[in-house]
C-alpha positions in Angstrom: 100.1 115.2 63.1 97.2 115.1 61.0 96.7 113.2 57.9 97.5 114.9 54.9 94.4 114.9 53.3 92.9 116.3 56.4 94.2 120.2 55.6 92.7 122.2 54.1 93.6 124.0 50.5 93.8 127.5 52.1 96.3 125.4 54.8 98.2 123.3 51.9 98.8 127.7 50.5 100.3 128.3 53.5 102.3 125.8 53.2 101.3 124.3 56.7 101.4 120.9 56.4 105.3 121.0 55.7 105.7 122.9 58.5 104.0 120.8 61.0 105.6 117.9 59.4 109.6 119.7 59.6 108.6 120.7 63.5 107.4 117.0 64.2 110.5 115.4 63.1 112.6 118.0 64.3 110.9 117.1 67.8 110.8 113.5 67.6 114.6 113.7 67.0 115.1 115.9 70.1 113.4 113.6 72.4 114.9 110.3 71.0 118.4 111.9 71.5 116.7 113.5 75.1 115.2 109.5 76.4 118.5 108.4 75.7 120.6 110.3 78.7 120.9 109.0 82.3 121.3 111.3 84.6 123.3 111.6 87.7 121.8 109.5 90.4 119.8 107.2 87.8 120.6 104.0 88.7 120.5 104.4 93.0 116.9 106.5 92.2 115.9 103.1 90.2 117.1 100.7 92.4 115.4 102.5 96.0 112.0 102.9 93.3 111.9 99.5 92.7 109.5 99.0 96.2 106.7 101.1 94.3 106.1 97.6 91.8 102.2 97.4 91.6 101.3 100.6 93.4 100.4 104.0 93.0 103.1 106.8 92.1 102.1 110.4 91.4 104.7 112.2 88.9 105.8 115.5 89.7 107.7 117.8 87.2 108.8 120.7 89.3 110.0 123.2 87.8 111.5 126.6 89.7 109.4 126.7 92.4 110.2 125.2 95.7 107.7 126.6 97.5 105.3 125.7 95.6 106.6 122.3 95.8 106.6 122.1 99.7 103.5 122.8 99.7 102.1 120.1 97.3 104.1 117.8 99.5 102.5 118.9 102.8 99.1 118.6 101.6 99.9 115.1 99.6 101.0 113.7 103.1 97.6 114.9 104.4 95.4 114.3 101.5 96.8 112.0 98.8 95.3 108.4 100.5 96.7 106.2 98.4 99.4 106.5 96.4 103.7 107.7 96.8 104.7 111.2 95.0 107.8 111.1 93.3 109.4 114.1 92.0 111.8 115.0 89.1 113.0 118.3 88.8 113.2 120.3 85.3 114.4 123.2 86.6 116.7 125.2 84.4 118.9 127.2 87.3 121.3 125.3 89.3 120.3 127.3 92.6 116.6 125.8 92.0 117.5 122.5 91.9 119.3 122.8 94.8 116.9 124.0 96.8 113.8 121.8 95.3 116.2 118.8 96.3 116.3 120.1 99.7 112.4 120.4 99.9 112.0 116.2 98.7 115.0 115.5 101.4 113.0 117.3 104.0 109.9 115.8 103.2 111.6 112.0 102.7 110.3 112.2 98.9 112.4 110.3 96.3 113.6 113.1 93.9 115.2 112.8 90.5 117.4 115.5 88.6 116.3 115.2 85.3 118.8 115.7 82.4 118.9 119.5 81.6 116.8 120.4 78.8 118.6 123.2 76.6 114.6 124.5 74.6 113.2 127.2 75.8 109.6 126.1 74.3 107.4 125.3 77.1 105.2 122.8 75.8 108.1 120.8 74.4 110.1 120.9 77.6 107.2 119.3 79.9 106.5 117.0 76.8 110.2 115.8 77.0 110.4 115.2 80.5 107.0 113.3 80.7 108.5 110.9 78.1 111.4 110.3 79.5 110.1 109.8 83.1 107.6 106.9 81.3 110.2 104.9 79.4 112.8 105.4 81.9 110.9 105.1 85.3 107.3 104.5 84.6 108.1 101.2 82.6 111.1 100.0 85.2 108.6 100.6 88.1 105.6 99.1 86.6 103.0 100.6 89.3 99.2 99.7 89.5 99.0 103.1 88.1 100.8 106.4 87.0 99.7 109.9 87.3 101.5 113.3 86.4 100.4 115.8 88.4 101.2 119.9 88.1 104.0 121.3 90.2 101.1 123.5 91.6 98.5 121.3 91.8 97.5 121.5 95.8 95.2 118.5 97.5 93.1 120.5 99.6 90.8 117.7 100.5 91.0 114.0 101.0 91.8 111.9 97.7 92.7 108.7 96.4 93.6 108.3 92.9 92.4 104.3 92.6 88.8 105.4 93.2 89.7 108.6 90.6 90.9 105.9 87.9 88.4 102.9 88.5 88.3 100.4 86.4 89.4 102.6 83.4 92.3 103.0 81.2 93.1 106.5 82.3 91.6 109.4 83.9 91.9 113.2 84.3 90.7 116.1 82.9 89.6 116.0 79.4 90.8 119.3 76.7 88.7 118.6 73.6 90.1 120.4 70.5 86.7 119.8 68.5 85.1 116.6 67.6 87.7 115.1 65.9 90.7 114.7 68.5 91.0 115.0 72.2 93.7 114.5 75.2 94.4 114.5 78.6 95.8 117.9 80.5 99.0 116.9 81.0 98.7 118.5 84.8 96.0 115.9 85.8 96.2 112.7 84.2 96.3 109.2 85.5 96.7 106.0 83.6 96.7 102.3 84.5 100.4 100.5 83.6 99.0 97.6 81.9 97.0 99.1 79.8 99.8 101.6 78.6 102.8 99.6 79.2 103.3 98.6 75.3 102.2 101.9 73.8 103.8 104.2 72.1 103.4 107.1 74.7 104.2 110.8 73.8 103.8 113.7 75.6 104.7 116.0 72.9 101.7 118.4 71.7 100.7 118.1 68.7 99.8 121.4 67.4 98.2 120.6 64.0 95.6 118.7 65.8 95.1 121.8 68.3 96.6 119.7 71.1 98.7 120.7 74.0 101.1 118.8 75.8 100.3 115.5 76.0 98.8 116.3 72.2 100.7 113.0 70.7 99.3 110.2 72.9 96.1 111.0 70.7 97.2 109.0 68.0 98.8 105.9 70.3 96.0 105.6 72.8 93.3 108.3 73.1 91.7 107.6 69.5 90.9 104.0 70.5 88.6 105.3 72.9 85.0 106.7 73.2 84.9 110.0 75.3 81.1 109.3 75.6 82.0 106.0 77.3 84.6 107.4 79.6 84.6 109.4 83.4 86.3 112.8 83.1 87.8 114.9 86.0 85.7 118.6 86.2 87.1 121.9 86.2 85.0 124.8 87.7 86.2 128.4 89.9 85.5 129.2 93.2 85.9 132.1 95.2 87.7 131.6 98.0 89.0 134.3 101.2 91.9 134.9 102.1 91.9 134.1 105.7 94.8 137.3 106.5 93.4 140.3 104.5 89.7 138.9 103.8 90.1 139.5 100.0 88.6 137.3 97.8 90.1 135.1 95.1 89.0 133.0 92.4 90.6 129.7 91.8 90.6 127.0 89.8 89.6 123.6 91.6 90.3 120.3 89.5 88.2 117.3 90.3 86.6 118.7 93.2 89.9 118.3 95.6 93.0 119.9 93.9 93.7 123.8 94.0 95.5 124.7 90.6 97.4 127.8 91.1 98.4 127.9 87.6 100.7 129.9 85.5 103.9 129.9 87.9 106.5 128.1 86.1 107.5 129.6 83.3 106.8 133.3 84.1 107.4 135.6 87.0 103.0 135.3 88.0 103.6 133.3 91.3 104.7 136.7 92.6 101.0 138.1 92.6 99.9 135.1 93.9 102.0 134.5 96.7 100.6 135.9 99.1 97.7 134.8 99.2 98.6 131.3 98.5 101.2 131.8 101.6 98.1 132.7 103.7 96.2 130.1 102.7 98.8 127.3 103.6 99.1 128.5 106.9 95.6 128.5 107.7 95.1 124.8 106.2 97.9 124.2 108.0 96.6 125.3 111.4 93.3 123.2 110.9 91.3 125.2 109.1 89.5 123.3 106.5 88.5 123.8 103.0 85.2 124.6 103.2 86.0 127.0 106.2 88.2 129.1 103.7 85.7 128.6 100.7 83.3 131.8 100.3 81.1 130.7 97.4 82.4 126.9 97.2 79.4 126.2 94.4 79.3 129.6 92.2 78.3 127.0 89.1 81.1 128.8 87.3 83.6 126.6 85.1 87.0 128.0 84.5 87.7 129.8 81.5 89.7 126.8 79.6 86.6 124.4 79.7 85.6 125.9 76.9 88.5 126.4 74.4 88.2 128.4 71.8 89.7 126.6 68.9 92.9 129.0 67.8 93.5 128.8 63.8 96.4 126.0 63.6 98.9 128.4 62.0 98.9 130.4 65.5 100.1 127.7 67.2 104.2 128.1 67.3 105.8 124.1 67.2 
């Protein structure tokens, strides 16, 4: 949360700071009480994890979607170079779970019920079960690096995350909220262990600063840092046909090598889209390549979030 001092009189009327301040603790008491739970299966998931010491492991939150899921995993075994995906399901429905579970069996991927989450806020959900995965996975593991990646975020061409990350603290794509405070999408974001082991990592938003999810680790770890001096992953659209009915669709493409379907977990909008994205799987699958299905692959346009327009802090809902 901001300082004090740094609202506004016209905020301080509204009474604002004392609501971001009553929503923060509110939070920070439902996800000490939420890191505390061990789920079913914990301990064996832990113990079989414990091979992935010094290497990379990508973090997946799924949520609702298997097929989305199956597909990520597909196109990680043919893409994603260097580094193991695990997966931890935050699904609400029992059914889902069931059948995401199935999808990680079938594709030999360690998966991980994670304790159910009874909010219905979006942001605070993925918050939670980012934090709990990093102080009761991440720090047990202790990989090279860690990176959460987006249920529907699809490799389409060869990747490694080492060369992504470098020799810096953390990578991914930047979300700027003015020039006073910054953070990582919480969809792309990689991070070396030792440099985060002993912070405080939250990946709560942080609404008064005009952060999303992820929004918290401003104040334990992004603030120390120089954007000026740092690599960022890029965000741009391309147009892209659909190899069945010929119809073109814009996407978003994240760091030059991962398709972002975007907006299918907590609405019904993967019905539009599944189609095409269904069409598009099965010709990468039968050796088409990326460039083959892309019509424009360098249209120079960025996607619409690159440039956020600052929302006035009292829209935000904590």
């Amino acid at each position: 949360m901001r300082d004090l001092k740094d609202f506004s009189a016209g905020e301080w009327l509204r009474l604002l700071p004392l609501q971001f301040a009553f929503k923060q603790a509110r939070n920070d008491l439902l996800l000490a009480l939420y890191k505390k739970r061990r789920p079913n299966g914990l301990d064996l998931f832990l113990k079989e994890s414990e091979r992935f010491n010094n290497q990379n492991i990508a973090l997946v939150v799924a949520f609702e979607q298997p097929w989305a899921l199956d597909w990520l995993l597909r196109m990680s075994a043919r893409n994603l170079t260097d580094t193991t995906v695990l997966v931890f399901d935050n699904s609400r429905r029992a059914a889902a779970r069931t059948d995401i579970e199935q999808v990680c069996r079938k594709h030999q991927t360690p998966y991980l019920a994670l304790p159910y989450n009874r909010t219905r806020h979006v942001n605070r959900s993925h918050g939670m079960a980012m934090t709990w995965i990093f102080y009761n996975v991440v720090r047990f593991i202790k990989p090279r690096l860690f990176a959460f990646i987006d249920h529907d975020m699809i490799p389409v061409k060869k990747t490694g995350l080492s060369e992504r990350l470098g020799d810096q603290p953390f990578f991914g794509w930047e979300r700027s909220a003015g020039e006073w405070s910054w953070n990582l999408w919480a969809g792309y974001c990689m991070f070396d262990f030792l440099t985060v082991s002993k912070a405080a990592m939250n990946f709560l938003y942080d609404f008064s600063r005009g952060l999303d999810t992820g929004g918290r680790n401003w104040t334990s770890l992004y603030q120390n840092y120089d954007p000026e001096q740092l690599r960022f992953a890029d965000s741009r659209i391309v147009n892209v046909n659909d190899p069945s009915t010929g119809n073109q669709h814009s996407v978003q493409i994240i760091d030059d090598c991962w398709l972002h379907i975007g907006g299918i977990s907590y609405n019904d909008n993967f019905r539009s889209k599944s189609e095409f994205c269904e069409n598009l799987a099965h010709a990468l699958d039968n050796g088409r390549s990326w460039l083959q299905v892309c019509s424009d692959i360098a249209t120079g346009l960025k996607s619409p979030e690159d440039k956020i327009t600052i929302r006035k802090v009292h829209s935000y809902e904590g």
